[in-house]
C-alpha positions as CSV (number, residue, x, y, z in Angstrom):
1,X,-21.7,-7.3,-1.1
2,X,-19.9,-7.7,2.0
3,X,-15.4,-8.9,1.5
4,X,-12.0,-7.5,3.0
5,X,-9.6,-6.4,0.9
6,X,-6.1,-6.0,2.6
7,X,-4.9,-3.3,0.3
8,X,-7.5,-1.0,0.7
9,X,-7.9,-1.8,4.5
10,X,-3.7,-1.1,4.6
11,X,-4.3,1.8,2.5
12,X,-7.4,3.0,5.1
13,X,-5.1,2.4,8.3
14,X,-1.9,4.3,6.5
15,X,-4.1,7.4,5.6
16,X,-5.7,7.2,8.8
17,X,-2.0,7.6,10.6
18,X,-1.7,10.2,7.8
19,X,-4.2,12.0,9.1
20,X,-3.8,11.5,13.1
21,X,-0.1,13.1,12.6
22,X,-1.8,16.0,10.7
23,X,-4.0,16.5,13.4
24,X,-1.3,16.4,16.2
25,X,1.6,18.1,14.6
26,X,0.8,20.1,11.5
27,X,-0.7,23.3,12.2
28,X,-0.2,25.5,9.5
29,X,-2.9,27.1,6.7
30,X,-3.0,25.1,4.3
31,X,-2.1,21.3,5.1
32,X,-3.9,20.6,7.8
33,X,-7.4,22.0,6.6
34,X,-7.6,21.3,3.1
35,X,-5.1,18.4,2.3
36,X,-6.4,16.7,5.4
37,X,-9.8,17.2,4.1
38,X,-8.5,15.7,1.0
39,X,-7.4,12.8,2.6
40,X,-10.1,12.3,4.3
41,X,-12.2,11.6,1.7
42,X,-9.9,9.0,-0.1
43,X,-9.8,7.2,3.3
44,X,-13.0,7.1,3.5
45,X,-13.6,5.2,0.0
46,X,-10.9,3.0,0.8
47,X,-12.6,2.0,4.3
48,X,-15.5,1.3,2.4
49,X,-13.6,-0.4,-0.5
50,X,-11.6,-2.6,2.1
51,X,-14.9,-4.3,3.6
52,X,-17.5,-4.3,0.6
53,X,-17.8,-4.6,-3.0
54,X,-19.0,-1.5,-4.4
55,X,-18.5,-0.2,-7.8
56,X,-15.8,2.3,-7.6
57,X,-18.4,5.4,-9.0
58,X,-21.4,4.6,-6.4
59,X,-18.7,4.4,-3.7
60,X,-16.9,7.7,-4.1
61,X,-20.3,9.6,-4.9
62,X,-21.8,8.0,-1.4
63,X,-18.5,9.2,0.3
64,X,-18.3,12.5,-1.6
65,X,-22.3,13.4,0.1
66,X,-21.3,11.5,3.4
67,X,-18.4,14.1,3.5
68,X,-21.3,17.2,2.2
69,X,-23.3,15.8,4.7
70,X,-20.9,16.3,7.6
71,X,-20.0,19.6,6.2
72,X,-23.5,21.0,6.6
73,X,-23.7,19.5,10.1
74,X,-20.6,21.7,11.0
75,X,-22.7,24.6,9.0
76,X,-25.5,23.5,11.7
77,X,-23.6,23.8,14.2
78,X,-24.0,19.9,15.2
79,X,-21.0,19.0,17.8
80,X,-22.5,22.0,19.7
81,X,-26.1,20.6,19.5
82,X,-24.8,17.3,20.8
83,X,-23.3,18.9,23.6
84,X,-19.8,17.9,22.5
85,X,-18.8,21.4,22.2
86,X,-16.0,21.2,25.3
87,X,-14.6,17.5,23.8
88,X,-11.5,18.2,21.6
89,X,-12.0,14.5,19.7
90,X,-15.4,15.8,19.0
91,X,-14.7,18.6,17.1
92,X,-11.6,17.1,15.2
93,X,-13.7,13.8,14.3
94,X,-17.1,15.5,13.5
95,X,-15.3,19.7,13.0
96,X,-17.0,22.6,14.6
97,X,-16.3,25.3,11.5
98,X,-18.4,25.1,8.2
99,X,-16.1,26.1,4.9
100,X,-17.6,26.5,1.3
101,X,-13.7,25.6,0.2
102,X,-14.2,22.3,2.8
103,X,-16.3,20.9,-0.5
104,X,-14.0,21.6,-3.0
105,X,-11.0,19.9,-0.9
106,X,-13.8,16.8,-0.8
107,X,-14.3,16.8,-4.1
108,X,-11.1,17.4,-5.0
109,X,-10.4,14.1,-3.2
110,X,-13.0,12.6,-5.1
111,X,-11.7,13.2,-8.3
112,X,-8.2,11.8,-7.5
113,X,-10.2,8.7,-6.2
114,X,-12.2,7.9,-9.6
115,X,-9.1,9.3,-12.0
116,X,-6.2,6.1,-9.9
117,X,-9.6,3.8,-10.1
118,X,-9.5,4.5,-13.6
119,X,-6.1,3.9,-14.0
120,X,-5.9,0.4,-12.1
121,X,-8.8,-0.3,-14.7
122,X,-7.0,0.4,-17.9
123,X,-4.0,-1.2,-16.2
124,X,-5.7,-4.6,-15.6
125,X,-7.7,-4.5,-18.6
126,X,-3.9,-3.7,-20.8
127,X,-2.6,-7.1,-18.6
128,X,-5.6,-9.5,-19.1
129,X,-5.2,-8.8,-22.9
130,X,-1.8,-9.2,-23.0
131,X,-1.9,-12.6,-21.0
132,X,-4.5,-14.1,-23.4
């Protein structure tokens, strides 16, 4: 259950400094909310892909409700309820505004997850038939 992968764990770290600079320095309407949501989802699956060995599928739909999950917290009002509203890391790392759209960027992310596992599949599958 439990390996590292170094690509997905390189991947991870490199859309995690993805998303730091979109944090710091992008500030615009459409980048920073909804392709960092994006992101955010497919480093998520690749965190998880870098230390265990979950299917592909069962990974990105556990992600996918993590990231619902969080969403309704903000909906809830959550980082407020901890009494984290005054800490800026807070409110980036956990959010403080609940958006319908928020889940279509996460799924959206999710998609593009399953469509490049798919992909690396057929890939592998077209090389270990060609090798034998």
């Amino acid at each position: 259950m439990f390996t590292f992968n170094l690509r997905y764990f390189l991947l991870a770290v490199f859309l995690f400094a993805v998303e730091v600079f979109i944090a710091l320095y992008v500030h615009d309407a459409i980048i920073r909310p909804y392709i960092g949501d994006l992101l955010v989802v497919i480093l998520l699956y690749c965190f998880v892909k870098a230390f265990t060995t979950v299917k592909p599928i069962p990974a990105a739909i556990g992600v996918l409700l993590f990231s619902y999950l969080i969403e309704i917290l903000q909906y809830f009002r959550l980082v407020e309820l901890l009494g984290l509203g005054h800490s800026n890391l807070a409110r980036v790392v956990i959010g403080s505004s609940f958006e319908w759209i928020d889940l279509i960027a996460y799924t959206a992310g999710t998609v593009i997850v399953l469509l490049f596992e798919s992909f690396l599949a057929r890939r592998s599958s077209r090389t270990v038939a060609t090798a034998a």
